[in-house]
C-alpha angles and dihedrals in degrees: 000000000000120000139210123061094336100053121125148149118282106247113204092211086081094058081081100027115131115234126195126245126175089325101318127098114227141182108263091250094051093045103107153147135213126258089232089062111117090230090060093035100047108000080256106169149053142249147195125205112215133195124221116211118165099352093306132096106245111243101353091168100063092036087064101042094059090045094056100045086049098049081050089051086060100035093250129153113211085202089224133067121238097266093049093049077051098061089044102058086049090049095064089039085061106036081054092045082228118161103145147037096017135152117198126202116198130191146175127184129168089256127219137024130205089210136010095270138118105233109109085215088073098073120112102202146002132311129296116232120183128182120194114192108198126174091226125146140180118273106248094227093062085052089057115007087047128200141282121242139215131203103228126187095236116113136211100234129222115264101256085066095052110323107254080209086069107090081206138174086240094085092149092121096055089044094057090040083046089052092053102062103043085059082059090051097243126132098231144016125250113203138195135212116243088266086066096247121135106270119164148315130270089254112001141035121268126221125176125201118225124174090344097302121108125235134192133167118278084262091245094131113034134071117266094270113205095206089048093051092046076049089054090038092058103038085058096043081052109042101250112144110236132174140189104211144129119282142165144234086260097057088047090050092044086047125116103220123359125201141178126201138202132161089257101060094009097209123008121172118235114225106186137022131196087337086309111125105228097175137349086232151314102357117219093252093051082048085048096045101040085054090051098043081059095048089053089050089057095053085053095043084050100066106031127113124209 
């Protein structure tokens, strides 16, 4: 069981879910990919985590844009165009008669490689894409009761070292930031920019709540998240004053409620910081704001078509 943000109940549905691999439909425990993949081998490749909600993927769009700058970051060629990948995440929603409830995991490497080696040059064939449909859902007492922070050393680091924009397999600085703070004993990292201004979490974006505005990073060293910018979206169609801006560890301490977000548990409050008690529980604004983030996933949901 994993805690933080991502923690959930183990569903026994997923022990015979299908999952997709390059076009075929396997068991969960034949579903499976060579050493000599450049995802296994380097940590070569990109991915994208969707939420299913009525039969429809939440904010696909967006999902996919993101997926597809970032593959061209990399020069990598996803191998399908953006209506092909649809289908076939459609395809592995249907095959596993899954509407609700549903976590997806999407991801893209270069695929092969004739050696053990990093240049891209090295691989023998077209991209992997892999899609893992889970049922997986927030705990609901991360959505109310909220986590606990640490302050880890580890830094986000400036786009000429590894871009914080790429959503990519290389994950190994938000592991070890990850690491950090469990031996704390906190549930996530919080993370700064190499200015020392608050930037982002291991694994979610992090908002704080002064004075009834709202306040997250620049955005400068985490990826584009698609929950943090819905966050942004509703706080501007209700009139609730938001800002990206710099800020530092004692405004977070000095702050009234404190949230981070992430495709997986939207919007979830942050009770403590750093030892520093933020809140006793879920605030009214993060109450506020987690009510109007689902009832913008309903108005997406609404219009899309599979």
């Amino acid at each position: 069981m994993t805690h933080g943000a991502h923690s959930h109940a183990d569903d026994p549905r997923n022990r015979d879910i299908l999952i997709y691999v390059n076009g075929e439909l396997h068991p969960r425990e034949r579903a499976l990919v060579s050493v000599f993949d450049a995802g296994f081998l380097l940590g070569d490749g990109v991915w994208e985590g969707l939420r299913v909600h009525r039969g429809r993927l939440a904010f696909l769009e967006m999902h996919l844009a993101r997926l597809y700058e970032a593959a061209k970051a990399i020069d990598l060629d996803i191998g399908m165009d953006r209506a092909a990948l649809t289908a076939a995440l459609y395809r592995t929603l249907s095959a596993n008669h899954m509407t609700e409830g549903v976590h997806v995991r999407l991801m893209v490497t270069r695929g092969l490689k004739s050696t053990p080696y990093q240049d891209p040059r090295a691989c023998i064939g077209p991209a992997t894409v892999v899609i893992i449909p889970e049922y997986k859902l927030p705990r609901p007492d991360t959505l109310t009761h909220g986590l606990r922070l640490f302050t880890v050393h580890v830094r986000r680091g400036a786009p000429d070292v590894q871009d914080p924009k790429l959503n990519s397999h290389s994950k190994l600085n938000c592991i070890t930031a990850c690491i950090q703070a469990t031996k704390a004993g906190a549930d996530e990292a919080l993370m700064l920019d190499p200015q020392g201004f608050v930037a982002t979490c291991n694994s979610t974006h992090f908002f704080i709540v002064r004075r009834g505005e709202v306040w997250t990073s620049t955005g400068k060293y985490c990826i584009p998240g698609i929950t943090r910018a819905n966050v942004l979206r509703v706080c501007r169609e209700n009139a609730i004053p938001v800002y990206e801006k710099d800020f530092s560890l004692t405004e977070v301490y000095g702050a009234d409620e404190a949230f981070v977000t992430g495709t997986f548990a939207g919007v979830a409050p942050v009770i403590e910081i750093d030892g520093r008690q933020i809140s006793a529980g879920r605030g009214p604004l993060v109450e506020r704001l987690q009510q109007l983030y689902l009832e913008l996933i309903d108005r997406d949901v609404a219009r899309a078509v599979p």
